[in-house]
MARKOL-963201 format. One line per 5 residues: number of its first residue (from 1); for each residue x, y, z of C-alpha. Coordinates in steps of 0.1 Angstrom, whole numbers, plus 5000, padded with zeros to 4 digits. Example, Ala and Ser with C-alpha at 12.3 -4.5 7.8 and 13.67 -1.06 7.14 Angstrom:
BEGIN
1	5123 4955 5078; 5137 4989 5071;
This chain:
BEGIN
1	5664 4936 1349; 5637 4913 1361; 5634 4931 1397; 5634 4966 1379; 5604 4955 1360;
6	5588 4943 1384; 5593 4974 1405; 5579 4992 1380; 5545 4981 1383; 5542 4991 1415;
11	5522 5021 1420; 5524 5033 1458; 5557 5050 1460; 5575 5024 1479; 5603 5003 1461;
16	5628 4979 1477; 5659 4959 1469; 5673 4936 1491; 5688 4958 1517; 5672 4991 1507;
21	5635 5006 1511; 5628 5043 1487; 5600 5064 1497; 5593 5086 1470; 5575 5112 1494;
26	5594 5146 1495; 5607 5149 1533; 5629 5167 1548; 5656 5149 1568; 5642 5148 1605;
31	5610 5134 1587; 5629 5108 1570; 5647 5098 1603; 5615 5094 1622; 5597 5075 1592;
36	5625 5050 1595; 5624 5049 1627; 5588 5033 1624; 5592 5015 1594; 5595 4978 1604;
41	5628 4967 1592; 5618 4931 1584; 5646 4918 1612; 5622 4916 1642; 5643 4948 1658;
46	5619 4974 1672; 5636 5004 1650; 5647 5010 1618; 5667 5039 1603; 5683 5059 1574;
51	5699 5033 1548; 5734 5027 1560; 5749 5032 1524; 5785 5019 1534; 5792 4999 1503;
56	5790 5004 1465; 5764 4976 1465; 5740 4997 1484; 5752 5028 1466; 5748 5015 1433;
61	5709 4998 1450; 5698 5035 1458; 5711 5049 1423; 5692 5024 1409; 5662 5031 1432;
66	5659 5068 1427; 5661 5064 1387; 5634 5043 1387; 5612 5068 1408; 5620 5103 1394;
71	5638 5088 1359; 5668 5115 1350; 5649 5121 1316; 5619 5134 1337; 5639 5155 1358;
76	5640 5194 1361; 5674 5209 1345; 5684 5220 1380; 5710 5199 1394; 5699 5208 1431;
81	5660 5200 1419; 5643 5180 1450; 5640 5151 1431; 5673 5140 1420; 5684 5137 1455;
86	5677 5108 1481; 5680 5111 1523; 5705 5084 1532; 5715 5081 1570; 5747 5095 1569;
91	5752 5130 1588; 5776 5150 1606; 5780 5148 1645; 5814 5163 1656; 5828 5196 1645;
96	5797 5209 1631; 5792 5243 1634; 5819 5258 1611; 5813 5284 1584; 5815 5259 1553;
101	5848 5259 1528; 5853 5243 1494; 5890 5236 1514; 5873 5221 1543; 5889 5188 1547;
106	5864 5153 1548; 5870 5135 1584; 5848 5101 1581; 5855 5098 1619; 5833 5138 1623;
111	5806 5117 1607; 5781 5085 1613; 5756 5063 1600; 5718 5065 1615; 5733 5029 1629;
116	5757 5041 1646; 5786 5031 1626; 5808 5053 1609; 5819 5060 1571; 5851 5043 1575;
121	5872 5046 1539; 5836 5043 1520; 5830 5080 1504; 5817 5091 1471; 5813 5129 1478;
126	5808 5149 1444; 5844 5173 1440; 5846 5200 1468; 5817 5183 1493; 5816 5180 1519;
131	5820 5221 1518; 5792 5224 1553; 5779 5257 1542; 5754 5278 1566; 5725 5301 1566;
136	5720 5328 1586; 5686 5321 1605; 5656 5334 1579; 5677 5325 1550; 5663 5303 1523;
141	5644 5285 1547; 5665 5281 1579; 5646 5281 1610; 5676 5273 1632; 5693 5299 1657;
146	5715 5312 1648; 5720 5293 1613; 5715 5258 1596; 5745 5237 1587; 5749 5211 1558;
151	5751 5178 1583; 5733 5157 1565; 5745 5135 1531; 5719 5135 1500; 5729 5109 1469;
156	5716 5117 1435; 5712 5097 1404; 5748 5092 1399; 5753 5077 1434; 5774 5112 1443;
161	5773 5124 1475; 5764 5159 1491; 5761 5179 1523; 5726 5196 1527; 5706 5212 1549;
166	5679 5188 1566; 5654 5213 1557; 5654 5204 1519; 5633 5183 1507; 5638 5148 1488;
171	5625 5110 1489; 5643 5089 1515; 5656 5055 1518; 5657 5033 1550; 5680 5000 1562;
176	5655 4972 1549; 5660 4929 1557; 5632 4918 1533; 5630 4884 1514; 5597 4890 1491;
181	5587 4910 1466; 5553 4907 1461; 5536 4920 1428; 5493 4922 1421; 5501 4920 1385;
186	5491 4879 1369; 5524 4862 1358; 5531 4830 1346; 5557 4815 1363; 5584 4818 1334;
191	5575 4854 1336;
């Protein structure tokens, strides 16, 4: 309760947990991936990445993370609303290019973390997902030829899972090893 407080108070769209970093700037997915890529990491390695959301720890961390942002009771009625969705690192890399089925079947070993690892047993995909639906190029904002296909995994406030296209927009999350929280606002030191 105390870090969510504190969190709070800060006003410049970056929050933080342990092993988590939000951004609450609406990217899309390739943006997200590069912003990580630069964001130092707090572990002295040279690139960061996508948070690696492999436990219900971090899950539960990023939940928590994206309701303190965008809170649900501020949140447009759409379910799919930009907003109520964070970029985690997880994304398809094998098997890709199919036409997307509510019976497709979830393979973790088709899919990996921005660190390289894969999903393992760890999934909390919302009923039916991943489905990997396409667009035909011009559609709803694919720019791909000859179609976009949901590869990457979005988690919204109820730490579900989903497949999306990396064109859509939302507020990312990236591997973070900090110790400190710092905080402008005058404490005392019971507070």
């Amino acid at each position: 309760k105390g870090i969510q407080n504190l969190m709070k108070n800060l006003h410049n769209g970056v929050f933080t947990t342990c092993n988590i970093v939000f951004f609450s700037d609406l990217v899309d997915f390739n943006t997200a991936q590069e912003n990580c890529r630069k964001f130092d990491v707090g572990t002295g390695s040279t690139e960061g990445n996508l948070a690696t959301v492999n436990t219900d720890k971090k899950n539960e961390d990023l939940k928590m993370l994206l309701n303190m942002t965008y809170p649900r009771e501020e949140q447009p009625k759409s379910f799919w609303a930009d907003t109520k969705w964070v970029w985690s690192g997880l994304r398809k890399t094998r098997n890709n290019v199919g036409e997307g089925s509510k019976e497709m079947v979830y393979e973790a070993t088709e899919w990996q973390w921005a660190d390289g690892s894969t999903p393992g047993d760890f999934a909390r995909w919302l009923p039916g997902q991943p489905d990997q639906d396409s667009l035909k190029k011009g559609k709803k904002g694919c720019t791909e030829d000859p179609r976009c296909y949901q590869n990457q995994m979005r988690i919204n406030h109820n730490g579900n899972w989903d497949d999306t296209f990396k064109f859509k927009k939302h507020p990312y999350a990236c591997d973070y090893q900090g110790k400190y929280i710092l905080s402008s606002e005058k404490k005392s030191w019971e507070d």
